[in-house]
C-alpha positions as CSV (number, residue, x, y, z in Angstrom):
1,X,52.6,-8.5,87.6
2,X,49.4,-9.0,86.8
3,X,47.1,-6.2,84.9
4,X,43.5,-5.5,84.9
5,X,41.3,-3.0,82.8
6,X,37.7,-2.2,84.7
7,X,35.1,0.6,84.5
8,X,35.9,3.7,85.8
9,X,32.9,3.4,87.9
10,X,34.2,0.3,89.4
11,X,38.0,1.4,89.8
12,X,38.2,3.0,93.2
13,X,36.3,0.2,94.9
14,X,38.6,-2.7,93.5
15,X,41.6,-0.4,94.5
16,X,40.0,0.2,97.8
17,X,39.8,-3.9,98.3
18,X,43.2,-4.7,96.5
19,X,44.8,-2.3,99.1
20,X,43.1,-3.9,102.3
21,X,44.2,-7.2,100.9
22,X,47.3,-5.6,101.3
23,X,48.8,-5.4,97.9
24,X,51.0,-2.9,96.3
25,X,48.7,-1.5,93.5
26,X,49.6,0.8,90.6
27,X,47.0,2.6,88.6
28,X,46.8,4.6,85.3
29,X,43.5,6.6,84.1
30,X,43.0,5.4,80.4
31,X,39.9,7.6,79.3
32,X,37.2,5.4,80.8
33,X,38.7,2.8,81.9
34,X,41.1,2.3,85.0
35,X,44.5,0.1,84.3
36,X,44.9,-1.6,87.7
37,X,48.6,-3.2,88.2
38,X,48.8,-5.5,90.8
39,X,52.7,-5.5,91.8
40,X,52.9,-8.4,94.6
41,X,51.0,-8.8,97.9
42,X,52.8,-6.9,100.8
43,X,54.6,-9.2,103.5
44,X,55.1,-8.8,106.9
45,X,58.5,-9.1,109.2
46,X,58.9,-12.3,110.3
47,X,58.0,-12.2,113.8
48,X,61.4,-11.9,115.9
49,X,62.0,-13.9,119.6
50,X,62.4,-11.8,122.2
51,X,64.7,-12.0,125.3
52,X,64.1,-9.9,128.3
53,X,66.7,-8.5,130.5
54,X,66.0,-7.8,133.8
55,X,69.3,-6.2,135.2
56,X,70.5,-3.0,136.7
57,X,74.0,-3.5,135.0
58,X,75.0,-2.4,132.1
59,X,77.6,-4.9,131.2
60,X,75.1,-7.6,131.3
61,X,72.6,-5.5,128.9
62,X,75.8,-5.6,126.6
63,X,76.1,-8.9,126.8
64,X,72.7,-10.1,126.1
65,X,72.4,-7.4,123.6
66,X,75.7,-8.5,121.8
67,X,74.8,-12.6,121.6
68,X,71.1,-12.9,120.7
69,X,70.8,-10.0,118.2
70,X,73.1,-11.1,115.5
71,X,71.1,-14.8,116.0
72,X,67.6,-13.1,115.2
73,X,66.4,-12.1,118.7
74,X,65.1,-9.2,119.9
75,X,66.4,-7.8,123.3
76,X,63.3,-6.0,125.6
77,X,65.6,-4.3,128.4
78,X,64.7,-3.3,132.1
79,X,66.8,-1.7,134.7
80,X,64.7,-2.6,137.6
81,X,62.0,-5.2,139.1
82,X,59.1,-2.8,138.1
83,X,60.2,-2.1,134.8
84,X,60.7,-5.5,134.5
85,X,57.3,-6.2,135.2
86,X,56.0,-3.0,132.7
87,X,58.2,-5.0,130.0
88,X,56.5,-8.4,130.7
89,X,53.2,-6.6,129.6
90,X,55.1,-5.4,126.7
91,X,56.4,-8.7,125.7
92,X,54.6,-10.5,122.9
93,X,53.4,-14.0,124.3
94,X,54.5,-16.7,121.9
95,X,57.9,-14.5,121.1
96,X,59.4,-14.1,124.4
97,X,61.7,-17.2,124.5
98,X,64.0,-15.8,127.3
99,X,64.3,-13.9,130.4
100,X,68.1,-13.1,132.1
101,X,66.8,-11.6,135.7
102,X,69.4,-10.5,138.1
103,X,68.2,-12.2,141.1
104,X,70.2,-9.4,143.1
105,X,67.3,-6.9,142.5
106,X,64.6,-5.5,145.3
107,X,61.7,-7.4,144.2
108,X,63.3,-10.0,141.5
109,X,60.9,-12.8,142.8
110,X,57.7,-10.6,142.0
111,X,59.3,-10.6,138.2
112,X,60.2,-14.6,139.0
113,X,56.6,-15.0,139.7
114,X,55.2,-13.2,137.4
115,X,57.4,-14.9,134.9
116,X,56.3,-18.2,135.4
117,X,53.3,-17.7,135.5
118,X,52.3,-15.1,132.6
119,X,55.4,-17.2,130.2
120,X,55.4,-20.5,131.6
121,X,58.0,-21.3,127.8
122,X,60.2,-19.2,128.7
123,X,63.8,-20.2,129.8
124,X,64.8,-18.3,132.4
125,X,68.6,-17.6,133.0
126,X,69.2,-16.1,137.0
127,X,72.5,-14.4,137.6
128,X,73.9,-12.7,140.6
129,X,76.8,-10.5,141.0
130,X,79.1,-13.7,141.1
131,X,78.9,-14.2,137.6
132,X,80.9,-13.5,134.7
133,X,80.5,-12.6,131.3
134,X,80.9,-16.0,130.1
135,X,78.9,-17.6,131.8
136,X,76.2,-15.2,130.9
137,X,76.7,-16.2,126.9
138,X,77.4,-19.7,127.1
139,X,73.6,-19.9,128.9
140,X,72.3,-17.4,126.3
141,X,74.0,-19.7,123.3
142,X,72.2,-22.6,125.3
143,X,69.0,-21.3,125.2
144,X,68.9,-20.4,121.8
145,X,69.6,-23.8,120.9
């Protein structure tokens, strides 16, 4: 912790900057003088990956939901192709690392396209309704990787 005694005059200004700089800041009024504590600069959340799902069932939402998040992904979900889309605009660029679309949707290859070209990083996983559980996670735990 470090401690500073200014001018009154000068105290709001310094706290004003000290705060933008985006440090936690305690002050005490000592007659003229402001005491100005500088705690320790404020940090911000490491940045999380993202995985979208684009799939009307549930159980697959479950599943996504249930294998990235303990490994420090974020999970974007979309119940259909044009909320899919809505949650690509959503999606932060360099964070969205994967995208499970259920290719069985109305309108999946406008999300496929859009995909590619707006994420072209991204590691897309397609299911159908042939799939299993499984086979969901094992491609999940191989895209994390």
């Amino acid at each position: 912790m470090n401690v500073t005694i200014i001018p009154k005059t000068l105290g709001m200004a310094v706290l004003t900057l000290a705060i933008i700089a985006g440090f936690d800041v305690g002050l005490t009024e000592s007659g003229r003088q402001l005491v100005v504590s500088v705690l320790h600069p404020q940090t911000e959340a490491p940045v999380r990956p993202e995985v979208l799902v684009v799939a009307a069932n549930r159980a697959d939402q479950l599943s996504v939901i249930t294998t990235v998040e303990p490994r420090g992904y974020d999970v974007l979900l979309a119940s259909n192709s044009k909320s899919g889309i809505q949650a690509l605009g959503n999606a932060t660029k360099q964070q969205l690392r994967i995208v499970v679309l259920d290719t069985t949707m109305p309108n999946s290859g406008a999300v496929l396209r859009r995909i590619k070209s707006a994420y072209p990083n991204a590691r897309i996983i397609m299911v159908d309704r042939n799939h299993s559980a499984v086979y969901l996670a094992r491609q999940l735990l191989n895209a994390i990787v």
